[in-house]
C-alpha positions as CSV (number, residue, x, y, z in Angstrom):
1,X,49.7,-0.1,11.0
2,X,46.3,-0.2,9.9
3,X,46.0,3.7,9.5
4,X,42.3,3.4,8.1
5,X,40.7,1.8,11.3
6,X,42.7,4.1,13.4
7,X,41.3,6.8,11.3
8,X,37.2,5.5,11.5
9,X,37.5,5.2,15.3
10,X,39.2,8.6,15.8
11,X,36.6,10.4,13.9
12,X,33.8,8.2,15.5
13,X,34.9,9.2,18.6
14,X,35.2,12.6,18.0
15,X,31.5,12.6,16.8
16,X,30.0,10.9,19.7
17,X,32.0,12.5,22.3
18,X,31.1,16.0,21.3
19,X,28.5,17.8,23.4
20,X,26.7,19.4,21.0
21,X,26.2,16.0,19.4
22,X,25.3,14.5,22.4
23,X,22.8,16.9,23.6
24,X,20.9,17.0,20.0
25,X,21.1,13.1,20.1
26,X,19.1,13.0,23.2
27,X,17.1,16.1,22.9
28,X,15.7,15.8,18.9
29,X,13.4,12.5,19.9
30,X,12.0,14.8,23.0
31,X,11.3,17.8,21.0
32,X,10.0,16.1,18.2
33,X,7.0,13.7,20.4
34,X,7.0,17.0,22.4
35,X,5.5,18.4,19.3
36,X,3.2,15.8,17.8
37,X,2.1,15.6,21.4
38,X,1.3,19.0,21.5
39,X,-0.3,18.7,18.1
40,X,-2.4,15.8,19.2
41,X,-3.2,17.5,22.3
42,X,-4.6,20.4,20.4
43,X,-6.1,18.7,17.7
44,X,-8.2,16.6,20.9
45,X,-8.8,20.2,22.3
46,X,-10.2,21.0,19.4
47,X,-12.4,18.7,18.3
48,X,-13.6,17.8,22.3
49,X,-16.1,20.8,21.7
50,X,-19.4,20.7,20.2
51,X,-20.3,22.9,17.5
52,X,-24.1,23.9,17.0
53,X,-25.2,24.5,13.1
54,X,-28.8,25.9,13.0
55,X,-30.5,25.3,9.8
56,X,-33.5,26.7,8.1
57,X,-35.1,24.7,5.5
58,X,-37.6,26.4,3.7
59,X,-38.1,23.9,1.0
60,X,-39.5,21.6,3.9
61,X,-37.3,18.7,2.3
62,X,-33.9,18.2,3.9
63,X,-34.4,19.0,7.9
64,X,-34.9,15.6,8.9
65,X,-32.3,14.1,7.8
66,X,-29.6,16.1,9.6
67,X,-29.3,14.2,13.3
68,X,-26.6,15.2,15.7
69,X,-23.3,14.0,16.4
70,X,-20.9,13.7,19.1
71,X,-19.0,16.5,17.7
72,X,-22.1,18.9,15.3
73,X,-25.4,19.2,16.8
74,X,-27.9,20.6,14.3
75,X,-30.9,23.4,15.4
76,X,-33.8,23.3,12.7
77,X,-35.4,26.6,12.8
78,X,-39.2,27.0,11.8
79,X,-41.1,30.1,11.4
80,X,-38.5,32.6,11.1
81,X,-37.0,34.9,8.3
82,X,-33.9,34.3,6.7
83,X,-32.5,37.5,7.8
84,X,-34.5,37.3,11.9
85,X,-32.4,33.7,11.7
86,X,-28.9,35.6,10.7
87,X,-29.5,37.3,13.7
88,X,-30.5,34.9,16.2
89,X,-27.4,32.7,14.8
90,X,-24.8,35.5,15.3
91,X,-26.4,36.4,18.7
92,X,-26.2,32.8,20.1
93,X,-22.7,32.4,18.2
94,X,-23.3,29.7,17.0
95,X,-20.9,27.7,14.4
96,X,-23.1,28.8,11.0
97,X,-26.9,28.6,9.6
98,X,-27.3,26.7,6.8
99,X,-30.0,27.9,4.5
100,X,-32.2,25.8,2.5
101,X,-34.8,28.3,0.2
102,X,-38.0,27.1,-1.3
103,X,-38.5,26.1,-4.8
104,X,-40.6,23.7,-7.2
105,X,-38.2,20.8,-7.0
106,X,-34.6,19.5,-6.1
107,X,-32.9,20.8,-9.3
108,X,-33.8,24.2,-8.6
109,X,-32.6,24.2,-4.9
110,X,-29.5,22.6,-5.8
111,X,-27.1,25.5,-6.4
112,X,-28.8,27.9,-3.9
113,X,-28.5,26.8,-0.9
114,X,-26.2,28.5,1.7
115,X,-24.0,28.5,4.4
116,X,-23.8,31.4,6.6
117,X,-21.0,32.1,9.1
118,X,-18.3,34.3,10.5
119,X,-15.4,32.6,9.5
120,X,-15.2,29.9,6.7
121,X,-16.2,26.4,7.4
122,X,-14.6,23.4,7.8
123,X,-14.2,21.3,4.7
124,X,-14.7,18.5,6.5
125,X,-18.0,19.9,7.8
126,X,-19.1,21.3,4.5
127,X,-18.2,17.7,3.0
128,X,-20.9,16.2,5.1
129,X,-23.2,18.4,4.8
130,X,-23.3,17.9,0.6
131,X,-23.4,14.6,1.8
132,X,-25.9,14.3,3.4
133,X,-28.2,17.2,1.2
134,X,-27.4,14.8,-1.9
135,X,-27.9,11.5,-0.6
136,X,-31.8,13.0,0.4
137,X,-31.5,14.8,-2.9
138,X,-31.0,11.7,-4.9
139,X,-34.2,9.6,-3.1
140,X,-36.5,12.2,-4.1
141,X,-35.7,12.2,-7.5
142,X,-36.2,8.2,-7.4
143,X,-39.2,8.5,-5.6
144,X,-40.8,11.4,-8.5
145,X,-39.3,8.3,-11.4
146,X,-41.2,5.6,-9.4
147,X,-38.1,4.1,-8.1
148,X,-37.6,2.8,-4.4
149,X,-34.2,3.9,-3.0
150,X,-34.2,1.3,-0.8
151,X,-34.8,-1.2,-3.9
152,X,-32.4,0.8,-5.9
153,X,-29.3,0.8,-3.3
154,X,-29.8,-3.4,-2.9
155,X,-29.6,-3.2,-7.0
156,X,-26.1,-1.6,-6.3
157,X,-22.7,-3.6,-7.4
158,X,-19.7,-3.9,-6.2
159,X,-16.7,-5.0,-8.7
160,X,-13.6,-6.5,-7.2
161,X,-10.9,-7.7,-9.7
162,X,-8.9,-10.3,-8.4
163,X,-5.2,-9.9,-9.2
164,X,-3.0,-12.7,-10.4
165,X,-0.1,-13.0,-12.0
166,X,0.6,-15.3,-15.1
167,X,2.5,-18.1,-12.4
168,X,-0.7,-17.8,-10.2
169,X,0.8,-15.4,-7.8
170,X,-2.1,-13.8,-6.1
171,X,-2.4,-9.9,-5.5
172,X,-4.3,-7.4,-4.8
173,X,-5.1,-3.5,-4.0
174,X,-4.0,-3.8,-0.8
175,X,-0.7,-5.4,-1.4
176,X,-0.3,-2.5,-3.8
177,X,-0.8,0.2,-1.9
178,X,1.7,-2.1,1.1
179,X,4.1,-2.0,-1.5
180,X,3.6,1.3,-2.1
181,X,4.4,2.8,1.3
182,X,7.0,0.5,1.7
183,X,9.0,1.9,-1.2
184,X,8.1,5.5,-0.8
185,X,9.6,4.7,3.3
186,X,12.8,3.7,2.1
187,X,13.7,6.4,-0.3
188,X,12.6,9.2,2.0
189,X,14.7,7.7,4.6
190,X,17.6,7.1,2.4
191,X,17.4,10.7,1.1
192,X,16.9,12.5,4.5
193,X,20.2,10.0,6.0
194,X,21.9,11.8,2.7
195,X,21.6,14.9,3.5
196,X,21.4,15.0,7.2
197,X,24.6,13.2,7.5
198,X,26.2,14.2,4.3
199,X,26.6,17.5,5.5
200,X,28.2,16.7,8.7
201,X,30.9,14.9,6.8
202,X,31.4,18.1,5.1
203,X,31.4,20.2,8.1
204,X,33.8,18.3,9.5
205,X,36.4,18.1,6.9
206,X,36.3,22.1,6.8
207,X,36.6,22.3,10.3
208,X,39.8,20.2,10.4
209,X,40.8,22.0,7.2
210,X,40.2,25.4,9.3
211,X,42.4,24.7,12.3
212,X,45.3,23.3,9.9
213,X,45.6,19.8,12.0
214,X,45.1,18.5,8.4
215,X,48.4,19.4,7.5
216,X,49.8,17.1,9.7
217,X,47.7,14.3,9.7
218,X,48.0,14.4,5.6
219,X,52.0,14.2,6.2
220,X,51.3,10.3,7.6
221,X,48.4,9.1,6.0
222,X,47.5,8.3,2.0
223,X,44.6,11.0,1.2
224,X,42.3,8.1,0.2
225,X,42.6,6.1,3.7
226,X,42.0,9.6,5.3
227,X,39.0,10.3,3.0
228,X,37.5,6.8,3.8
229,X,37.8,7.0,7.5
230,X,35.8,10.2,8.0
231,X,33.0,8.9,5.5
232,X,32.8,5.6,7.6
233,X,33.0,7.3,11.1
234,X,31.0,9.4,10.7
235,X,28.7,7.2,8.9
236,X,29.0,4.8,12.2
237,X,28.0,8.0,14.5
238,X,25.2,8.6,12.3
239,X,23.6,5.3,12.4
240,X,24.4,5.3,16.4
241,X,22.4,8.3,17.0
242,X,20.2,7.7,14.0
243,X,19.3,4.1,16.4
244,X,19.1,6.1,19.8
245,X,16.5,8.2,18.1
246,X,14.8,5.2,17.1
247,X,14.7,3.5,20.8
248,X,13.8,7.3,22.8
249,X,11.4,8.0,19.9
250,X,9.2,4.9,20.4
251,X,9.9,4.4,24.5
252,X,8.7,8.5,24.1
253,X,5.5,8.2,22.0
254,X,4.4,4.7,24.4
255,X,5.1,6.6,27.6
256,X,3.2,9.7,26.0
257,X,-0.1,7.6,24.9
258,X,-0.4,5.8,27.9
259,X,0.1,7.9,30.6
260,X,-1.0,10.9,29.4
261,X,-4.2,9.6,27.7
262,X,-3.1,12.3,24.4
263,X,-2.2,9.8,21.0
264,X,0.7,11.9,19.7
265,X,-0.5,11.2,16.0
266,X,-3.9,11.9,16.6
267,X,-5.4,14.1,14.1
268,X,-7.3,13.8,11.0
269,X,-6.0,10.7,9.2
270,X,-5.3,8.9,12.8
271,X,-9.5,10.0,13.8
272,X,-10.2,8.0,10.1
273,X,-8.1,5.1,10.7
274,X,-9.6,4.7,14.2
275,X,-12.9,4.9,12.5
276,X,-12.2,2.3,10.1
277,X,-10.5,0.1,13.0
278,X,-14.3,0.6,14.8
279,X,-16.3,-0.2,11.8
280,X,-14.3,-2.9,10.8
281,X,-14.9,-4.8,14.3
282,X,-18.3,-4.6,13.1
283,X,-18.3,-4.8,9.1
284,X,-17.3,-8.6,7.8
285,X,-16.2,-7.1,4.4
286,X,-13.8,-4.5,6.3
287,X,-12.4,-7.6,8.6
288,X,-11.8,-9.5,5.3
289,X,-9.6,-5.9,4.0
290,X,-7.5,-6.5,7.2
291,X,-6.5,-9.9,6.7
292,X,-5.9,-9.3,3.4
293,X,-3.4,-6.8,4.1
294,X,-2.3,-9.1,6.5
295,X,-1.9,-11.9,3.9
296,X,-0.1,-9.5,1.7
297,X,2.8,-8.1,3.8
298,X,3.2,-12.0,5.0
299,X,3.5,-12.8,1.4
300,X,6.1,-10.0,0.8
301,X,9.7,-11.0,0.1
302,X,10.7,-9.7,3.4
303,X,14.2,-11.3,3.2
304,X,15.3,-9.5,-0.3
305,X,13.7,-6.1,0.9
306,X,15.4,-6.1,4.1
307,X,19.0,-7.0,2.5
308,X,18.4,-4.7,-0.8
309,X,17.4,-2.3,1.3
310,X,20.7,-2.4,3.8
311,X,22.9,-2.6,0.4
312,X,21.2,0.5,-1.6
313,X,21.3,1.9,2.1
314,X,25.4,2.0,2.4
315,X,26.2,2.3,-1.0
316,X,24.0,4.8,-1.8
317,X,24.8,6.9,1.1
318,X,28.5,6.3,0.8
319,X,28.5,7.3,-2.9
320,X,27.0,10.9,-1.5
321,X,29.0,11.1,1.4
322,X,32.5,11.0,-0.8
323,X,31.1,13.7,-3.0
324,X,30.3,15.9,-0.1
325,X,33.7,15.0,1.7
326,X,35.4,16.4,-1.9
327,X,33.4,19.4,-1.7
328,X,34.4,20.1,2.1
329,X,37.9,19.7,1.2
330,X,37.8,22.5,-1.9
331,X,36.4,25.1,0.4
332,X,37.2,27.5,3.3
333,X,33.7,27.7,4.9
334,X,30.1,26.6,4.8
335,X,29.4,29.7,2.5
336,X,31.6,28.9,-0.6
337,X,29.9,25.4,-0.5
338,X,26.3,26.5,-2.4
339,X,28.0,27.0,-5.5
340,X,29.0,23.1,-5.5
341,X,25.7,21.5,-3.4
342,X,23.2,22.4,-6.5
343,X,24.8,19.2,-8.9
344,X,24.9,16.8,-5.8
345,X,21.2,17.6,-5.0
346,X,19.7,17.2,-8.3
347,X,20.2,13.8,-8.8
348,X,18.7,13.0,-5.4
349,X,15.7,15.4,-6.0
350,X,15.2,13.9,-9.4
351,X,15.1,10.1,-8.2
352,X,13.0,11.6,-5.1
353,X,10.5,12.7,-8.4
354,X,11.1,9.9,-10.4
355,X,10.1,7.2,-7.9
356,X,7.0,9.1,-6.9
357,X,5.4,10.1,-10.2
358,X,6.8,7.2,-12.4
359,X,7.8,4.1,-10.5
360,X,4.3,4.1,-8.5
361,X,2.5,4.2,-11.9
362,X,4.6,2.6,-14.0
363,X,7.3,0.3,-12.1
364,X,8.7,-1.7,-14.8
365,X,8.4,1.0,-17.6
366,X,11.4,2.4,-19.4
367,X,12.0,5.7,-17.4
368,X,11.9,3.7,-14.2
369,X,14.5,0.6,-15.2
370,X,16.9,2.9,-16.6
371,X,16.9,5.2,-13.6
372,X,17.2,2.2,-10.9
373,X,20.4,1.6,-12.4
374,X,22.0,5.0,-12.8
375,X,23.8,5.5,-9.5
376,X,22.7,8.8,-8.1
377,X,19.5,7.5,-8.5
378,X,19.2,4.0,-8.2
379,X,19.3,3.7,-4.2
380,X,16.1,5.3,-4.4
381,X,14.4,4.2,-7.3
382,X,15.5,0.5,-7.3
383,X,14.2,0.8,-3.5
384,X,10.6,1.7,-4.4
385,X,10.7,-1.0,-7.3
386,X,11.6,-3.9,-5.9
387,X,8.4,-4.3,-3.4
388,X,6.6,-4.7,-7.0
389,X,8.9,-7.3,-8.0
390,X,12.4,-7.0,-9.8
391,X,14.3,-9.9,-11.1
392,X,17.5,-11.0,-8.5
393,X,19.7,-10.1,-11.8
394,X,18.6,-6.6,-11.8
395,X,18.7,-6.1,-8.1
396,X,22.8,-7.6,-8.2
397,X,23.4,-5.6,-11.3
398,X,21.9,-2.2,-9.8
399,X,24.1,-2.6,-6.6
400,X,27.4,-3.6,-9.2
401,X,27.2,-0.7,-10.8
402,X,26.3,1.5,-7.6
403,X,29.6,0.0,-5.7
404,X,31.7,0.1,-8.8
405,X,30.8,4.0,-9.5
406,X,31.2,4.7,-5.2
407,X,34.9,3.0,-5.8
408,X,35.7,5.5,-8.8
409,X,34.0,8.0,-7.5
410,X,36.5,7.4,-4.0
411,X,39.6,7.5,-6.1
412,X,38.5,11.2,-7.9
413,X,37.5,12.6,-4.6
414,X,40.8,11.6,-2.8
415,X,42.1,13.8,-6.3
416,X,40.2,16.9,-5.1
417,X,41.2,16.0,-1.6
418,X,44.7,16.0,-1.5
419,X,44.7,19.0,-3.6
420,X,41.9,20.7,-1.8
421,X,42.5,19.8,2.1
422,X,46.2,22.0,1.9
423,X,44.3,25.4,-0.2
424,X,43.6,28.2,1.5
425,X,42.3,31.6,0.6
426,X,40.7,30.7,-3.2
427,X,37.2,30.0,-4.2
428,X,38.0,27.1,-6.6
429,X,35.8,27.4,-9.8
430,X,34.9,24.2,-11.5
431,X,37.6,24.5,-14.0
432,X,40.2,24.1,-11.2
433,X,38.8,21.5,-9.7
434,X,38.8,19.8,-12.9
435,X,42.8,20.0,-12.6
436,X,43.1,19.1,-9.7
437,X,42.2,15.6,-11.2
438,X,44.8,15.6,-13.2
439,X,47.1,15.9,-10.7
């Protein structure tokens, strides 16, 4: 009797069938577009209103160039005092006064103007603003040199470098930063999996352990087989309501954008990209960015990405999950696990670091080959290298080693266990778990 499949689909079914994991399996997608809904729905609130910005420009330079928008409308005072336009500001409650003072020219005016207001400003707001000050700023000063701005601004360059590789593979910025996001993805995912579904494993070898139905299952079945078939049912509930998230999550945020008229991601970066999208129907050079990065996620190994990914995917995730099976088996309850959770978090914390601060700026250096093929590491850092290009030898040798170390790995944690799953009472120390794998 094969005691190992019988052992996967007992603990699958257990998973799936349980209420608690069934209600959280349907209701996480609907809380979670409940809240980016509600965040874009406040974000919309907030920006649908029109804030008014008096200004008083004393220095007769800058009012002109601040026009109104469909979200700032500017109010140029004249003939008032700074302090009779503080008043009037705060009396029509208006969103600030920006004051501009007089002086003899533009250096002396640039570090004292002022922004008056009851709260502070947006950044955003205050960005513009500058803006908008220094782009005037800067044509006056061309005008006092004899210079035309307009003249000047056509004299403008813009460098591209075109990327190529030594075979003639061509690259760019674009493909880059694709590369990029697609690396960063699939270690965060992989990391989150880890410890979302890592500890359930543990929680459910201490609950067994708890109500002593270990003891008898143990009597009939090899620790190992028993070990195994609670990482891989558990794993196989994971991924099913892992993919059920997937398909409510989407069908959710479609039904949310089209029928309530409210973009769930809408907020600062989503109002930029849709900016972008609207200038780029109109701007050749930003229509020629789009196909690029097109071009480069077509010329993407998509086939050795999706497979690497799938293999770093289970064996990383498999090499955590034994580890936190062992610890659930060495303890009596959630509390006594802290003391063992710092080791097997480290090594995902410190790939999470490494591929973010090293392999983005250095993907082929030193620190990042070595740590794409230590285990705890490499299902992240290999992950976020490979988009820049690693040889098919590295990639095979990577996922060797990570298989190879989840197989010893295995045969220690069945150790800890069979020792482990039948102790009760004791807070094992480290030194007696070491003897346990002796026995």
């Amino acid at each position: 009797m094969n005691h190992l499949s019988l052992i996967t689909k007992r603990e699958y079914l257990n998973k799936v069938k349980n209420k608690s994991f069934i209600i959280m399996t349907f209701l996480s997608p609907l809380i979670m577009v409940g809240i980016f809904a509600l965040i874009g729905f406040l974000t919309q609130l907030n920006n649908d209103g029109v804030r008014t910005i008096s200004v008083l420009d004393e220095s007769n330079l800058f009012a002109n160039e601040f026009e109104n928008t469909e979200h700032t409308k500017y109010d140029i005072l004249t003939g008032l005092s700074l302090e009779d336009a503080k008043q009037l500001v705060r009396k029509a409650e208006n969103y600030g006064l920006l004051y501009i003072p007089p002086a003899e020219n533009v250096d002396a005016i640039a570090d004292k103007i002022k922004f008056y207001s009851e709260e502070s400003p947006s950044v955003g707001v205050m960005n513009g603003i500058e803006d908008k000050i220094e782009e005037e700023a800067r044509a006056i000063k061309l005008k006092e040199s004899g210079l035309d701005p307009v003249l000047v601004s056509k004299l403008n360059i813009k460098v591209r470098a075109n990327l190529e590789t030594f075979d003639g593979e061509k690259t760019s910025k674009a493909g880059s930063y694709m590369k990029l996001i697609f690396g960063g993805a699939a270690g965060y995912l992989l990391f989150m999996f880890i410890i979302i579904y890592g500890n359930m494993i543990m929680r459910s070898v201490i609950e067994e352990k708890t109500s002593r139905i270990i003891e008898i299952i143990i009597s009939s079945v090899k620790p190992i087989k028993l070990l195994l078939g609670k990482i891989f049912g558990t794993t196989l509930a994971g991924l099913t309501q892992f993919t059920v998230w997937i398909i409510i999550g989407t069908a959710l945020m479609i039904g949310v954008s089209a029928f309530f008229g409210v973009e769930a991601s809408q907020g600062p970066m989503a109002q930029q990209q849709a900016e972008m999208m609207k200038q780029a129907s109109q701007n050749v050079e930003a229509q020629e960015m789009a196909a690029t990065i097109f071009q480069e996620i077509y010329n993407m190994p998509l086939a050795n990405l999706i497979i690497m990914f799938i293999l770093f995917f289970i064996g990383g995730y498999l090499l955590y999950a034994s580890l936190y099976a062992a610890i659930g088996a060495a303890v009596d309850n959630e509390t006594d696990t802290q003391q063992f959770m710092l080791p097997i978090i480290m090594p995902l914390m410190l790939a999470i670091y490494v591929g973010f601060f090293t392999v983005i700026e250095n993907p082929h250096g030193m620190v990042s080959q070595v740590f794409s093929y230590i285990p705890f590491t490499s299902p992240v850092v290999m992950l976020m290298r490979i988009p820049f290009g690693v040889p098919i030898w590295q990639q095979l040798l990577s996922v060797l080693i990570l298989f190879g170390t989840f197989y010893i790995t295995v045969l220690f944690a069945a150790k800890i266990y069979r020792v482990g799953i039948l102790m009760y009472g004791k807070k094992p120390s480290y030194k007696e778990i070491y003897k346990w794998l002796k026995y």
